[in-house]
C-alpha positions as CSV (number, residue, x, y, z in Angstrom):
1,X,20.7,0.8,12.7
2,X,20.7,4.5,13.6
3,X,19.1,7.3,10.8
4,X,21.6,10.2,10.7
5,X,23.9,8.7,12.7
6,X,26.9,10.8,14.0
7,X,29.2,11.0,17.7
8,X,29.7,14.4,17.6
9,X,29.1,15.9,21.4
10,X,26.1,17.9,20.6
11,X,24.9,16.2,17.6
12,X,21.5,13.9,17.4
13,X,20.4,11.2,15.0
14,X,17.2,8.7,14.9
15,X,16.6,5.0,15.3
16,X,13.4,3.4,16.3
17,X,13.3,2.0,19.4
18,X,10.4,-0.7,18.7
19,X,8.3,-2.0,15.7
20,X,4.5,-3.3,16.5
21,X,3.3,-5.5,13.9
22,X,-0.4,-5.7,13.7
23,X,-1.6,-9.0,12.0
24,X,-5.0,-8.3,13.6
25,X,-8.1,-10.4,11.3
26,X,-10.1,-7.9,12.5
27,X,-8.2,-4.9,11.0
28,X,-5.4,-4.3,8.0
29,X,-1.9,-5.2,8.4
30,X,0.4,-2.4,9.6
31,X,3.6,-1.7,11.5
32,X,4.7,1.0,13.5
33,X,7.8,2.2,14.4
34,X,8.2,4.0,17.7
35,X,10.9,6.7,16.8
36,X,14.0,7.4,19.1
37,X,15.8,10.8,19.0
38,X,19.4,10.5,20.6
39,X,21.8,13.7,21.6
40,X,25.0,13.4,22.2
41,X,26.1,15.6,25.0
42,X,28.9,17.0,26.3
43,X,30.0,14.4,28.9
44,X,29.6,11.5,26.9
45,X,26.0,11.1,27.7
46,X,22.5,10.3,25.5
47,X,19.6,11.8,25.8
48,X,16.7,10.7,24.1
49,X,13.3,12.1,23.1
50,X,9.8,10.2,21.8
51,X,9.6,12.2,18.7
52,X,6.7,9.8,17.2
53,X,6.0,7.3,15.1
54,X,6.4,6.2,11.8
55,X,2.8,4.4,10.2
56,X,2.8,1.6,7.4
57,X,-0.8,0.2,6.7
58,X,-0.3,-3.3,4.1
59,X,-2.4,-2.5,1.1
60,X,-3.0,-4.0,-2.5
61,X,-1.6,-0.5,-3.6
62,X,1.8,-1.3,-1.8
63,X,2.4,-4.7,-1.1
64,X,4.9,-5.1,-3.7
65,X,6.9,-1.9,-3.4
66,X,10.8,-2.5,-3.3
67,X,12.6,-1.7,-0.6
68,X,16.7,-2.4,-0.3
69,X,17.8,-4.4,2.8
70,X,20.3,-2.3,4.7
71,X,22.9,-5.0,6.9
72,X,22.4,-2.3,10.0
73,X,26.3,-3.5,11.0
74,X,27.8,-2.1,8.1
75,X,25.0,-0.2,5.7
76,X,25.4,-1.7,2.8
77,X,22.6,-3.4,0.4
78,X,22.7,-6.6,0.5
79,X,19.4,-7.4,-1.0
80,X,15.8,-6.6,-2.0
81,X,12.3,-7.2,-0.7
82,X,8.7,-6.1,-1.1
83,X,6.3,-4.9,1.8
84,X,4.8,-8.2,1.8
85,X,7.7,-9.9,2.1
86,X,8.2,-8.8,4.8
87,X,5.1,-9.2,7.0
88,X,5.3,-13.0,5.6
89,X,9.2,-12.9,7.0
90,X,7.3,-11.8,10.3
91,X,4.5,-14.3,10.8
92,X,6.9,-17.1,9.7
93,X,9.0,-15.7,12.2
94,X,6.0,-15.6,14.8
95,X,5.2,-19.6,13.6
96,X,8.5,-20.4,13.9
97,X,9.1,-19.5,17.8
98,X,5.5,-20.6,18.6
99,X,6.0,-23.7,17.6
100,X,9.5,-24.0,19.4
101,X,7.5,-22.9,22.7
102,X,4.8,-25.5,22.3
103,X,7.1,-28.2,21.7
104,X,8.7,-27.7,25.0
């Protein structure tokens, strides 16, 4: 789901293009989003700029923060979760597919 969204020729919103999750056991959990800016232009066209990144390091101090779950087809809430939540959602994710690929 796009952040400021709009299809105004001329106009520009953000999305992220790609989130790295680090489940390193050498290093804290983390992900990081790798930010997309989109412009409309005139002819109908995008263009889009790296801006940066956005940085979330797992801690004790934030592991059970609440954060609404946006449905990115329509923006509404449709539930909650923690930050830890969702890196579990992840690695079961990750276990899941692994698994598929070595039963094969």
């Amino acid at each position: 789901m796009e952040y400021l969204y709009t299809s105004e020729p001329g106009a520009a919103w953000k999305a992220f293009s790609k989130a790295l999750f680090n489940n390193s056991i050498t290093s804290s959990k983390s992900i990081t989003f790798i930010e997309q800016a989109i412009r409309n232009t005139e002819n109908g066209q995008h263009k889009i700029d790296l801006p940066g990144n956005i940085f979330l390091s797992l801690s004790t101090d934030n592991d059970t923060e609440v954060i609404d779950l946006i449905d990115p087809s329509t923006g509404g809430i449709v539930g909650t979760s923690t930050y830890r939540d969702i890196f579990i959602l992840l690695n079961s994710l990750y276990l899941k597919l692994a698994k598929q690929r070595d039963s094969a």
